[in-house]
NULUM-202990 format. One line per field, with one value per residue (C-alpha): x, y, z. Coordinates in steps of 0.2 Angstrom, whole numbers, always signed. Layout:
<recs>
x: (X ...)
y: (Y ...)
z: (Z ...)
</recs>
This chain:
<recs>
x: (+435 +420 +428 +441 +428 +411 +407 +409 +400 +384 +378 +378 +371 +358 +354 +360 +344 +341 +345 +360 +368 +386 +392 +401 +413 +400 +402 +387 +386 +375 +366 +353 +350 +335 +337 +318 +333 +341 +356 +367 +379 +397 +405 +420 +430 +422 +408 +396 +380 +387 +374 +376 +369 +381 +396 +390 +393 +409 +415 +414 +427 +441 +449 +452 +465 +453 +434 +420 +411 +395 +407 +419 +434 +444 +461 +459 +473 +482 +484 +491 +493 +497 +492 +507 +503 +485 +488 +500 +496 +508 +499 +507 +500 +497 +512 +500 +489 +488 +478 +465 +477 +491 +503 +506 +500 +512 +511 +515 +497 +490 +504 +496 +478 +479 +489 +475 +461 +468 +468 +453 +443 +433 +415 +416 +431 +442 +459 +458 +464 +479 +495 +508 +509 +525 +530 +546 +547 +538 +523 +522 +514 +512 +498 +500 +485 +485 +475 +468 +454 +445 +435 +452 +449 +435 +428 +445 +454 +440 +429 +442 +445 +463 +468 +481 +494 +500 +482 +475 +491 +489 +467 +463 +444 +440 +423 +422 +434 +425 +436 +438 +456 +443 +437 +454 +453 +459 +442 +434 +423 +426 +412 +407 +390 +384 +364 +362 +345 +338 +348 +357 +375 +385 +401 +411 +422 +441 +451 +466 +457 +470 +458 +455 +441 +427 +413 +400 +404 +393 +383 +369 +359 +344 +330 +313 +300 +298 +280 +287 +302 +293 +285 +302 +308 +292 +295 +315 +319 +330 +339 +340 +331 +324 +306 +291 +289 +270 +277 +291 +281 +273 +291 +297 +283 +285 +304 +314 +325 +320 +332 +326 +341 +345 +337 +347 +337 +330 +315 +318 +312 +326 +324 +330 +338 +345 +331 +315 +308 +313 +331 +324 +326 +311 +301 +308 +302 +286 +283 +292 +280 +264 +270 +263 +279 +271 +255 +268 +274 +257 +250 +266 +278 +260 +265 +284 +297 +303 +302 +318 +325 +327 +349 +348 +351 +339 +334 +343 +359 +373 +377 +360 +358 +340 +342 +337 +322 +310 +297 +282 +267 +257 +251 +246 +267 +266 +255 +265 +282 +272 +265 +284 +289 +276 +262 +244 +231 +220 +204 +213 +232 +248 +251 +262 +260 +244 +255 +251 +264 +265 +278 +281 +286 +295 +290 +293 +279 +286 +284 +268 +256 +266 +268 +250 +248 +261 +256 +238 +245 +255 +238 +228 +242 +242 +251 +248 +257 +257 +266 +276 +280 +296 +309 +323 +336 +326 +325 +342 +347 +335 +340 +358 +355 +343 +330 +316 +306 +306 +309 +303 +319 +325 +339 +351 +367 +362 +367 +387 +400 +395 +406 +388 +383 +396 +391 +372 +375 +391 +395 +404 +392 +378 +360 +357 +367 +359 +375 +371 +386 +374 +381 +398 +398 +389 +402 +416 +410 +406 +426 +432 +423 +430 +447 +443 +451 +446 +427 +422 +429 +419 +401 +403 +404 +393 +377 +382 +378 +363 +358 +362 +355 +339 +337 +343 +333 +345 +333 +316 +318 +303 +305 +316 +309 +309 +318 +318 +329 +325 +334 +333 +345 +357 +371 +370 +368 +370 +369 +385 +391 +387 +383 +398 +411 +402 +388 +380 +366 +363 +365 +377 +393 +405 +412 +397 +400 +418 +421)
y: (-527 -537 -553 -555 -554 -556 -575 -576 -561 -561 -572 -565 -548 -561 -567 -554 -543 -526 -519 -525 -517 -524 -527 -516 -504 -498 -507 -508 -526 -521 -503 -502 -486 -482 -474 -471 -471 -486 -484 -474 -481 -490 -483 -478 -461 -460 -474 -466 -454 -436 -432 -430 -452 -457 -446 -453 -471 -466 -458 -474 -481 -466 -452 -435 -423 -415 -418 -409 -416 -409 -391 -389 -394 -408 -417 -433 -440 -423 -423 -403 -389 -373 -356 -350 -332 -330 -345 -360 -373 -386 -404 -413 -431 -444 -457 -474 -475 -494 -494 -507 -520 -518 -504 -488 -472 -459 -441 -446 -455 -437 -428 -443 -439 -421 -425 -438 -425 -415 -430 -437 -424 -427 -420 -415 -405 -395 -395 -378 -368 -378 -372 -385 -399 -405 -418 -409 -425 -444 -437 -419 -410 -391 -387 -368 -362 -350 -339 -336 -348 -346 -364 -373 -384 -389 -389 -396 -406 -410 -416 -424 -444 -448 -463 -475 -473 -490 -497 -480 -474 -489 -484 -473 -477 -476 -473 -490 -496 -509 -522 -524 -514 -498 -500 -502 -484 -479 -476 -484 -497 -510 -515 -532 -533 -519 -525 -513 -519 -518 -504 -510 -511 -518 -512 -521 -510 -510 -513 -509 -490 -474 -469 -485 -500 -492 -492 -500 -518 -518 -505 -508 -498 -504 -495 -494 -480 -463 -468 -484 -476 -472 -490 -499 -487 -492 -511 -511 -516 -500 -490 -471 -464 -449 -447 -436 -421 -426 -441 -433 -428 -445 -451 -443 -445 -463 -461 -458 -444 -433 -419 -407 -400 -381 -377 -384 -391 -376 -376 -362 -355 -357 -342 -342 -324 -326 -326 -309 -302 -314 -307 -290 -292 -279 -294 -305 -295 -295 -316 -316 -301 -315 -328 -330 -343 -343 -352 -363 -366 -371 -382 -387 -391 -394 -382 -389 -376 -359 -344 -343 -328 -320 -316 -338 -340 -348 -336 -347 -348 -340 -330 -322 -306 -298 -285 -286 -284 -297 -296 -302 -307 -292 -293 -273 -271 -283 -274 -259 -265 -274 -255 -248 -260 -256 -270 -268 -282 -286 -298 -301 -305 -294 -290 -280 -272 -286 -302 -308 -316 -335 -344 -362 -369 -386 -397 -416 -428 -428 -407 -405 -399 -386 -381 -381 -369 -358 -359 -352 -338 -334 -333 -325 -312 -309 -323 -335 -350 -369 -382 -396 -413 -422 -432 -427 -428 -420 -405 -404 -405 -394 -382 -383 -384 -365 -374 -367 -355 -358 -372 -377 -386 -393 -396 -397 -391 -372 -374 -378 -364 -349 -351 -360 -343 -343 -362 -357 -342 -339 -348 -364 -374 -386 -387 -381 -363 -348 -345 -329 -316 -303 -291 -287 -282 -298 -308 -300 -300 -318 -320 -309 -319 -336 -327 -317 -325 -313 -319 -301 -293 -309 -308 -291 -294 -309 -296 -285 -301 -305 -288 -289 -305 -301 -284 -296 -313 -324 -338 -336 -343 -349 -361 -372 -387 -395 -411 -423 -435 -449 -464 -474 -467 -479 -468 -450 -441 -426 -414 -407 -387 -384 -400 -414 -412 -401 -398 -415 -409 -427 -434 -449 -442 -455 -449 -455 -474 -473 -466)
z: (-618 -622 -632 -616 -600 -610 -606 -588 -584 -597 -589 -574 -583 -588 -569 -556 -549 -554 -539 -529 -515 -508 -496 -479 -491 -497 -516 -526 -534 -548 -553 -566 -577 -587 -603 -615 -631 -628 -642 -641 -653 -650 -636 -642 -644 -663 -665 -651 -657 -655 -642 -624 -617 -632 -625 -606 -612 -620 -604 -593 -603 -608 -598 -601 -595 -583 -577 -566 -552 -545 -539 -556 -564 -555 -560 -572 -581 -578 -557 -560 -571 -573 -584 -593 -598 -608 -617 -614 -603 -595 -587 -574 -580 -567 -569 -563 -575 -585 -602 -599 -609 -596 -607 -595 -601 -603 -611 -629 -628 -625 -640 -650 -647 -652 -668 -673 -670 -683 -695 -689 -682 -667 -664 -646 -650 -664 -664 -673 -656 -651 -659 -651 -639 -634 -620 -606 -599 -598 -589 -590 -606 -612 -623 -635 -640 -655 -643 -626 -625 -608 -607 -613 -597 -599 -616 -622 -608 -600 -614 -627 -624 -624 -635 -632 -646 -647 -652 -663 -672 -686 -689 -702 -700 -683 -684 -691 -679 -668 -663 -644 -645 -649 -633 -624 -611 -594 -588 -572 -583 -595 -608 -606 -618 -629 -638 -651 -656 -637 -632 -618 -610 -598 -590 -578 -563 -570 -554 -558 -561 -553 -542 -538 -539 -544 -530 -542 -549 -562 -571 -583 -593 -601 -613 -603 -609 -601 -597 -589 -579 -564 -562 -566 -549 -540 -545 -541 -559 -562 -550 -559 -573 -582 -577 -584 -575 -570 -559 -550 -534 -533 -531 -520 -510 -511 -504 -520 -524 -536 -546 -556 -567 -571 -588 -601 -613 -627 -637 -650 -669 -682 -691 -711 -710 -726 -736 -736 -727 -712 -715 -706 -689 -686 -696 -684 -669 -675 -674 -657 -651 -659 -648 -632 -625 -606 -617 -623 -607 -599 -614 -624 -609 -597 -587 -583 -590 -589 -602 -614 -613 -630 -624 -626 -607 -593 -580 -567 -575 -567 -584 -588 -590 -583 -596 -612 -619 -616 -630 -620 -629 -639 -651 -654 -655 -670 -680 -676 -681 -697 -704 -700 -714 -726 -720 -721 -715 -728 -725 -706 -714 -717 -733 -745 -766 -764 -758 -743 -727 -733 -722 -717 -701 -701 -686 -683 -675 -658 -659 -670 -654 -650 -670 -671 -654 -664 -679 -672 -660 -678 -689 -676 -676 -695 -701 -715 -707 -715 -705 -713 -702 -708 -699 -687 -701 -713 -703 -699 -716 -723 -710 -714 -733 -732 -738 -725 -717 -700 -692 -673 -664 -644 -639 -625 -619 -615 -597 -603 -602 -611 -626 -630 -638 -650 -655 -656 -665 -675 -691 -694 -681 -681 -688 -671 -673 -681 -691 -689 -697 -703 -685 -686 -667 -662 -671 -664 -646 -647 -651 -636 -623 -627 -627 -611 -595 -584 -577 -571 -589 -596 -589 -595 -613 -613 -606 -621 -631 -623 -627 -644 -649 -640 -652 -668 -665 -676 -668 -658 -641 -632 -617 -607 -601 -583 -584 -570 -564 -550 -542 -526 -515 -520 -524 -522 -541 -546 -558 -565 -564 -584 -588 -592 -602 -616 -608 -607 -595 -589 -571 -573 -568 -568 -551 -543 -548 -543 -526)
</recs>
C-alpha cells in the first residue's frame, strides 16, 4: 500500500543500485526490470491496461485460485481441488492466507468476487459460464458451470484476481478506484511507488506472503528503450528485459542468458468479410495466394519470425495441425481463382462489368513498412491497393465499427490454451477477432472444444478447425515474430506453458521472484 510503506522506502528506490544480490539465502535485495512501454496503468484488478505487462503488474499484487509455473497449472489460493462430473468444480482453499491489511481471507472473498464480476465485469474474464458458487465450509468452494468448460482452470481460476470483500463490496466504480485499499491483495508484493509519467514501479516483498518471504526484496521496473535494453544489461542498470532480436547473440556471447519464446505474438490481415467481394472466401484466397509471407519474414520481421499458419497456430505449438492447406506464395493461383469469379485483368489490374479491384489497407506508423511490401506484392498481383496510416485506437475502432477494408494488425497471446481460436475468430470478441459467423460448422466446433475435456477427443476437433479456417480465411495470417528475452542470471526466468494466466506470453512469472 503505497501511502503506508512509501516514505521509508522511495528513498531507498531512489538510492539502492540496479543490481543487488543478497545475501547467503539466496534473497535478491533489489531486481531491476526493463520495459520499452513503461505504463502500464494502476495496478489494480480494474485500473491496469488490458494487455498482458499491465496484467503482469497486477499479478505481483493479487492471487488467483490457481497459477502456472514454467511446467502448468499449480495450486494458488486453492491448495486442491477436484472435477465433479464434466462441469462442477470444488476448491480446497488455503486457510493461511492474510490480506495485505491483516483481515484473513476465507472462501466468501472468492463467492464475493465472482458475484462482483457479474456486476462489474472484468476484462480478463466473463462470468457468462459459471452457474453457482457456493461456499460447504469457511475454506472449501464449488464453482457450477452452466457447461463443460475445458480451460476453467486456467483461463478462469487461474487468471481472475480475487478481491477482498471487506474493502470492494462498498465500490461501484472500481475502475476509478485508486485509493491504497485498491491495492490491498494476497499477492507476494506490495506497491510502494507507481510514476505514471516515467513508467516506473516499485514493489516491496510482503513477508507475511503463504508461501512465504518472497525471495526478491525489492522489484523495480523502469521504462528503458528497446534499442537501449541491451546496453542497460551490459552496463548493469537493469537486470531483465525484452531485447531486439538483432542483439541477442551478442548477449549471450557476453555471458547473459538469452530466451527465445514459442511464437505467440501474430501479425495478421483483418479481413471485412462482411462487406463485397471480400465476403467470398475464394476472393480471400486469391490476396493470401499474392502474399509472399516468407518476404515478410525476411524484410518486415529482418528475417526473425516464423510463417503463420493459415489454421492461426505457430508451427511449434503443441496444437498445430500440419495439415491444412498452406497457400504458399503464387501468384498464377491468384489469377486462376480471380477468372473463377468473373475477373479479367485489364491494363495489369482485375477488374469486373469495367470496375476495377479498389481496396484499402489500414496500417499504423509502427506497421507502415511492412504495409508498403504488402501493399506492392498485392499490386503486382493485380491488386489496386491504397494504404491509410492512423493511430492504434483508430484502427481498432474502425475495425470494430466495419468501417474497413483490410486492416494490417499484431498481437499476442496465440500461444495460450486453444480456446484462443474461439476468441480470435467467433463473435462477441475484441477488435482482434474475425467475428466470423458466416460457417455454421466452424462456429459450432469452436463451441465443442472449449466444452471437450477429453485432450485426445480435443486436438481432434481443434485440427478440424484448423482445416476450416485455413479453407475460409476469416483473417490473413502472415507471421509470428521472434521475440527475445534476456537477463543476467540473477534469477532463473522462464517462459510459461501457454503464456500466464490468459496467455500473457511474457517471461516475468511471479513464481520466479518468490521462491
Amino acid at each position: 500500500m503505497i501511502g503506508i510503506v512509501a516514505a521509508g522506502l522511495l528513498l531507498l528506490f531512489l538510492c539502492t543500485a540496479q543490481a543487488d544480490d543478497g545475501g547467503d539465502d539466496g534473497s535478491v535485495e533489489m531486481l531491476t526490470i526493463a520495459d520499452s512501454t513503461g505504463d502500464w496503468g494502476y495496478p489494480s484488478p480494474y485500473g491496469h491496461y488490458s494487455r498482458g505487462p499491465g496484467y503482469v503488474r497486477m499479478s505481483l499484487i493479487f492471487d488467483t485460485l490457481t497459477w502456472k509455473d514454467e511446467k502448468g497449472i499449480i495450486p494458488a489460493l486453492a491448495e486442491s481441488w477436484e472435477m465433479e462430473g464434466d462441469d462442477a468444480y470444488t476448491f480446497k482453499l488455503r486457510d493461511d492466507v492474510l490480506w495485505h491489511d491483516g483481515e484473513r481471507f476465507t472462501a466468501n472473498d472468492v463467492l464475493f468476487t465472482i458475484d462482483y464480476i457479474k456486476e462489474h465485469p472484468y476484462m480478463w474474464v466473463s462470468s457468462d459460464i459459471i452457474e453457482t458458487a457456493e461456499a460447504t465450509d469457511e475454506y472449501t468452494v464449488r464453482i457450477n458451470l452452466k457447461q463443460p468448460y475445458a480451460p476453467f482452470l486456467e483461463l478462469v481460476a487461474g487468471t481472475l484476481p480475487i478481491l477482498p470483500e471487506h474493502i470492494y463490496k462498498g465500490i461501484d466504480n472500481p475502475a476509478e478506484f485508486r485509493d491504497d485499499a485498491a491495492l490491498v491483495g494476497t499477492g507476494p508484493f506490495q506497491l510502494v511507488d507507481y510514476d505514471q509519467s516515467q513508467g516506473s514501479y516499485l514493489y516491496q516483498a510482503y513477508d507475511d506472503y503463504y508461501l512465504g518471504s518472497p525471495r526478491v526484496k525489492q522489484l523495480k521496473f523502469v521504462k528503458v528503450n528497446l534499442e537501449l535494453s541491451a546496453a542497460a544489461l551490459e552496463k548493469g542498470d537493469v537486470n531483465a528485459a525484452n531485447v531486439p532480436p538483432e542483439v541477442a547473440g551478442g548477449l549471450k556471447d557476453e555471458g547473459f542468458t538469452v530466451l527465445l519464446s514459442s511464437h505467440d505474438s501474430i501479425t495478421k490481415i483483418m479481413v471485412n468479410h462482411k462487406k463485397k467481394p471480400l465476403s467470398n472466401p475464394a476472393f480471400r484466397q486469391a490476396l493470401y495466394y499474392a502474399i509472399d509471407r516468407q518476404a515478410l519474414v525476411d524484410n518486415a520481421a529482418r528475417g526473425y519470425g516464423v510463417l503463420a499458419s493459415p489454421g492461426l497456430f505457430a508451427v511449434d505449438n503443441s496444437w498445430y495441425n500440419p495439415h491444412v492447406e498452406q497457400y504458399n506464395y503464387e501468384p498464377a493461383k491468384t489469377e486462376e481463382l480471380m477468372e473463377g469469379l468473373g475477373y479479367t485483368k485489364v491494363d495489369g489490374h482485375f477488374s469486373k462489368e469495367g470496375s476495377p479491384v479498389k481496396l484499402e489497407m489500414l496500417v499504423t506508423s509502427t506497421n507502415e513498412r511492412t504495409g508498403e511490401l504488402i501493399r506492392q506484392q498485392l499490386e503486382e498481383a493485380g491488386f489496386i491497393v491504397s494504404l491509410r496510416t492512423v493511430d492504434s485506437k483508430t484502427l481498432d475502432s474502425l475495425v470494430t465499427e466495419w468501417k474497413f477494408d483490410l486492416a494490417l494488425n499484431s498481437h499476442g497471446g496465440m500461444g495460450a490454451d486453444p480456446e484462443i481460436l474461439k476468441r480470435m475468430t467467433g463473435e462477441g470478441y475484441t477488435f482482434n477477432s474475425a467475428r466470423y459467423t458466416e460457417n455454421p460448422e466452424l462456429n459450432e466446433l469452436l463451441e465443442q472444444e472449449v466444452a471437450e475435456n477429453d485432450e485426445q477427443k480435443r486436438k481432434a476437433l481443434i485440427d478440424q478447425i484448423q482445416v476450416i479456417h485455413a479453407q475460409e480465411l476469416p483473417v490473413l495470417p502472415l507471421y509470428y515474430a521472434d521475440t527475445y528475452w534476456a537477463h543476467d542470471g540473477t534469477l532463473n526466468m522462464y517462459y510459461t506453458k501457454q503464456g500466464i494466466a490468459n496467455g500473457v506470453p511474457i517471461a516475468l512469472n511471479k513464481q520466479i521472484f518468490v521462491s
